[in-house]
N, C-alpha and C positions, 0 to 999 in steps of 0.2 A: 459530607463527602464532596467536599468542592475540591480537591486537588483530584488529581492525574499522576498518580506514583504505581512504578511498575516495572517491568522487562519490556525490551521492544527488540526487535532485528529489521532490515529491510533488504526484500530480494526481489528480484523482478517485478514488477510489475506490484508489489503490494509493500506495503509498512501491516506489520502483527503487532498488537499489545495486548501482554497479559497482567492484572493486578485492578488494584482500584480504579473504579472508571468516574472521573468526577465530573460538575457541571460544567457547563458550554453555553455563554450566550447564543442569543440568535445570529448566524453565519452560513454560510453554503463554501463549499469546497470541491474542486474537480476532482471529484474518487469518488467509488461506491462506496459505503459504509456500511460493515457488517456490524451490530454492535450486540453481545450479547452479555446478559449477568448469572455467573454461576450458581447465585444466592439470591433468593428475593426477588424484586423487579425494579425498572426504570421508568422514569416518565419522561417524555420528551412532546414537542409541539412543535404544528409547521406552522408558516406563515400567516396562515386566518386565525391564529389562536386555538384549532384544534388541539386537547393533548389526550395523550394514550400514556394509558400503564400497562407494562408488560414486559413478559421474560427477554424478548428481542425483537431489534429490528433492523429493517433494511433499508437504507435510506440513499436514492438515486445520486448522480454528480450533479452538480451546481444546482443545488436543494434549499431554500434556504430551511433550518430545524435548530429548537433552540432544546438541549440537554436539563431536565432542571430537577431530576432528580439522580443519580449514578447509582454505583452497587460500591458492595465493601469489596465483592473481587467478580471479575469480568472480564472480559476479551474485545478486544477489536481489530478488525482487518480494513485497512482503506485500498480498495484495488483501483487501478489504473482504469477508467470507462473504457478505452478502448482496446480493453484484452479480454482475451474470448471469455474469461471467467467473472469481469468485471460487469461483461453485458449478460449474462447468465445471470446473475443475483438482480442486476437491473431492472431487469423484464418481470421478477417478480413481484416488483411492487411499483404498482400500476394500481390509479394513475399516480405519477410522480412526485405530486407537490401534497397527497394526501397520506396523513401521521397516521390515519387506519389502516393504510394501504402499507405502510412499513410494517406497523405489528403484524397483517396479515401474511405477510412474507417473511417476517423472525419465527412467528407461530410455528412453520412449518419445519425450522432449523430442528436440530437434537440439541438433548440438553450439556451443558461442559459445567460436569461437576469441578466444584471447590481445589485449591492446591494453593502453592506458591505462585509465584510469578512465573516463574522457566514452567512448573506444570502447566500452568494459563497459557504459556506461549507456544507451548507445545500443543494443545487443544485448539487452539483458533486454528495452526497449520494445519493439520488434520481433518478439520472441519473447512476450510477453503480446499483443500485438498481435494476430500470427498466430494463437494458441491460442484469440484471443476468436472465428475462423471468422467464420461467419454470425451473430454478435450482435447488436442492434437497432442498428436502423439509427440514423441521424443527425436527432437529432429534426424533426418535420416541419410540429408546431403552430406556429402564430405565438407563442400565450401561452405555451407551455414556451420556444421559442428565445428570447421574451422575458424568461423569467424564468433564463435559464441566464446571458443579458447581465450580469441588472442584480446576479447573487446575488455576485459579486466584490469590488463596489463597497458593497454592505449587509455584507458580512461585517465590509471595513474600515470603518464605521462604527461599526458595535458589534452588538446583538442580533441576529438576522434572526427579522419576525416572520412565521412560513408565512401566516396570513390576509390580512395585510397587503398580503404579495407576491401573493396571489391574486387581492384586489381590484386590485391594481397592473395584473395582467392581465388580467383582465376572466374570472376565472374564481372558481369556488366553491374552495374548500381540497380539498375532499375531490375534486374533478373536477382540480385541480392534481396532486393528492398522485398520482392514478390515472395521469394520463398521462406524468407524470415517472417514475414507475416501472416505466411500459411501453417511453417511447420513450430513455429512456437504459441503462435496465436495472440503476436504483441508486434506492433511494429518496430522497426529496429531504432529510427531516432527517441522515442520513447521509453524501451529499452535503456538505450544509453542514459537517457535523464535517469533512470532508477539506479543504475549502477552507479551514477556520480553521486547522487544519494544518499547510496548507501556506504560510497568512499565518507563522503560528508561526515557522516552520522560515527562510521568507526573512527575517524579522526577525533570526532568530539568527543568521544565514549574515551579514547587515549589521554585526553588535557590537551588536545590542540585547540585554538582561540577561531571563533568563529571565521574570521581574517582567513588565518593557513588553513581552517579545514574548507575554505570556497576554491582558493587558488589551489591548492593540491588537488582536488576532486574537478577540476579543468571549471567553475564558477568565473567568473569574471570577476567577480569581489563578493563579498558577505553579504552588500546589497541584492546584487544578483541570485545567491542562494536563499537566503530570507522572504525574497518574493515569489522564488519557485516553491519552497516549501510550504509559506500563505495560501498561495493557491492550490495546492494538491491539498492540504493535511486541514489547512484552518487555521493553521498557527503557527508561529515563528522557530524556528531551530531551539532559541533562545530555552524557548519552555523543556523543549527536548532534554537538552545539555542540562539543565535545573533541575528536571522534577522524574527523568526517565536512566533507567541502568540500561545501555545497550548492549542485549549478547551478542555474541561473535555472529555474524550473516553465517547462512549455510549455503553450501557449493552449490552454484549455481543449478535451477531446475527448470532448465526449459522445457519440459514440457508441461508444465501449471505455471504459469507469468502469473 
């Protein structure tokens, strides 16, 4: 089980996959990682050579954890650290850089029975879902619901510029920036990197070429997405486009980024 074949979507604040979960050298990635296996169990090891077998686990941002054994079907969620749901699962497994301290924090997940891919993909949302509890609510501003509208349609455009969108709203940047990150529970430049993302990701999922799905999702070029994605996921678009079926992203859910 060394590939990574499956369903994926990306929405705010997190990338979901459901389907075969396969090995992973040793790496760290800025996301939390929720990782869990439908069937069976995983092995994984942190840094000192610890390794843990087990049904799931949690594994903090910029971790380094090598995957080395996966499941025949299984789930995973990479959330954003600085969304209120990402520091949530964070905090559970403590301290950080220890492979017992992930299993101790997957232990406590529920289990996601077996399916297809879309049934996996649908299982991991629901279960990030659940875990986000009592997260912030559903924005309740007119100018953030305003601005949560129109930032899809600015993405595909090109740049998004945060002032601009502010005066759009009828608000100051910094009085924007304040309550986008209160009532979604994700800040808003961040936000935007997930949206371009997930422009990204459905371009690829269409047959556009790494090149136009950077420039169309406002990237600077495919370099520039490649290493935005290295850094959050672990790995290059490239694999995505390869070895992943992108479903359609679902309408936007601010209130669980």
């Amino acid at each position: 089980m060394d590939r990574w074949t499956g369903a994926a979507t990306v929405r705010p604040g997190m990338l979901l996959f459901g389907g075969r979960i396969g090995v992973a050298a040793m790496h760290a990635h800025h996301s939390v990682q929720v990782l869990v296996a439908a069937r069976g169990t995983l092995e994984l090891a942190d840094a000192t050579g610890l390794r843990v077998v087990c049904r799931a686990v949690v594994v903090p941002a910029d971790t380094e954890h090598t995957v080395l054994r996966g499941a025949a079907e299984g789930v995973l969620a990479q959330l954003d650290p600085d969304s209120v749901t990402g520091r949530a699962f964070a905090r559970r497994a403590q301290p950080p850089g220890c492979a017992a301290a992930w299993a101790r924090a997957g232990g406590a997940l529920p289990p996601v029975s077996g399916g297809g891919p879309e049934e996996l993909l649908a299982r991991i949302g629901a279960l990030v879902d659940a875990a986000a509890g009592d997260g912030p609510a559903r924005a309740r501003h007119p100018a953030v619901a305003r601005a949560v509208a129109r930032l899809p349609e600015l993405v595909a455009d090109g740049p998004v510029r945060i002032g601009a969108l502010a005066a759009a709203v009828g608000l100051s940047e910094s009085r924007l920036a304040h309550l986008f990150r209160t009532e979604l529970g994700l800040p808003l430049r961040p936000y935007v990197r997930w949206l371009r993302m997930r422009r990204a990701t459905e371009l690829i999922a269409a047959g556009a070429s790494l090149t136009a799905a950077a420039h169309l999702a406002g990237f600077a070029d495919a370099a520039h997405l490649t290493r935005t994605c290295r850094r959050t996921f672990g790995i290059p678009p490239s694999e995505f486009a390869h070895r992943v079926r992108w479903a359609p992203g679902p309408s936007a859910r601010p209130a669980q980024p």
